[in-house]
C-alpha positions as CSV (number, residue, x, y, z in Angstrom):
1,X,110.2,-122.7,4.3
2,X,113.0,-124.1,2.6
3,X,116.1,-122.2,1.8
4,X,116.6,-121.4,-1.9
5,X,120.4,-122.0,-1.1
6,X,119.4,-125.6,0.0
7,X,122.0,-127.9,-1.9
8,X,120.5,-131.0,-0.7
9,X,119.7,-133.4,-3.3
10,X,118.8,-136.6,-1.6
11,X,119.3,-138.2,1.4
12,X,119.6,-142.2,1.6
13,X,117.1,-143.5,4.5
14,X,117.0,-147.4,5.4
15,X,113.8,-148.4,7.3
16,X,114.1,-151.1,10.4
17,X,110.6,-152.4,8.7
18,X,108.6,-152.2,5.7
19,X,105.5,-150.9,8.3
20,X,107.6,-147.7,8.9
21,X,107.6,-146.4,5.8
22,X,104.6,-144.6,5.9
23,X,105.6,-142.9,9.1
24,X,109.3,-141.8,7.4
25,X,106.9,-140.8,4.6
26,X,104.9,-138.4,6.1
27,X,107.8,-136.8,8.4
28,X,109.8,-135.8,5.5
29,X,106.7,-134.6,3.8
30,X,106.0,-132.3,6.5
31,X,109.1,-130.4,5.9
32,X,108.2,-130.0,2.4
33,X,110.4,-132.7,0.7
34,X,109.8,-135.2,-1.3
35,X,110.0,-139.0,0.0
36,X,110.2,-141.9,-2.3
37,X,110.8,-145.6,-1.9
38,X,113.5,-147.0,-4.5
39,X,111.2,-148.1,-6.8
40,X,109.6,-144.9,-6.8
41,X,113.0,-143.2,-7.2
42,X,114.2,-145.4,-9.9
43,X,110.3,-144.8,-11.8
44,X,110.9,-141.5,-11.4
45,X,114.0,-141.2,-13.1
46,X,113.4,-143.1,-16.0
47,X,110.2,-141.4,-16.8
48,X,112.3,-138.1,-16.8
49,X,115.0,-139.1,-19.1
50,X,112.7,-140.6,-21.2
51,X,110.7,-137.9,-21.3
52,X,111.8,-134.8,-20.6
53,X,115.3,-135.1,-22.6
54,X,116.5,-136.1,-26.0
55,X,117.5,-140.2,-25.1
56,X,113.3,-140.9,-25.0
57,X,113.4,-139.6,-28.7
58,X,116.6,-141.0,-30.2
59,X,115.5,-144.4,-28.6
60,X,112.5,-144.4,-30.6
61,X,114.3,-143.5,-33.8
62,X,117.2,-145.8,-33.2
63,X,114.3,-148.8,-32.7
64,X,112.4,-147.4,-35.9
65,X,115.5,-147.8,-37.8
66,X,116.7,-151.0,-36.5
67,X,113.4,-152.5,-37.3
68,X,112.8,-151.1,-40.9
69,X,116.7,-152.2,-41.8
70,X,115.7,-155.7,-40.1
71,X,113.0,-155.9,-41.6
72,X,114.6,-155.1,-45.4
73,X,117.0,-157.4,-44.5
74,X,114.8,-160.0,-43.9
75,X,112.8,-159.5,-46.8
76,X,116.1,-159.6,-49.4
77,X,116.9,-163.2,-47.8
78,X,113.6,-164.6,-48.3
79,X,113.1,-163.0,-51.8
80,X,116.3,-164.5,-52.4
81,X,115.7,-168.1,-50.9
82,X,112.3,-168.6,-52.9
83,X,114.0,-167.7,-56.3
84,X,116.7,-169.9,-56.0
């Protein structure tokens, strides 16, 4: 069992093959970590700041509003174009 004092975060781990990553895998597994490939890391990351904080949310809003301003925009130049 792992130490609750652990202050090990990650460690960095660079295959010699893309066959062995299973194998790294399931070793780190077995001592009750967590392995990922970089994709899976970078995934994994994005899907909690999007949505487990606040910067999911305000990117929402901030594309909501920059759509419904565009789109107003937009709609007082070609109100104004076809009354000319």
């Amino acid at each position: 069992m792992r130490s609750p004092h652990s202050a090990l975060s990650y460690v960095l781990v660079e295959p010699k093959s893309i066959e062995d990553i299973p194998y790294i895998k399931k070793r780190v597994n077995e001592f009750g970590y967590l392995a990922l490939t970089q994709k899976e890391f970078m995934k994994r990351n994005i899907h909690y700041y999007l949505f487990n904080t606040g910067f999911g949310t305000n990117l929402w809003i901030m594309e909501f509003v920059s759509f419904v301003i565009g789109l107003s925009i937009a709609g007082q130049t070609f109100y104004i174009q076809a009354n000319r």
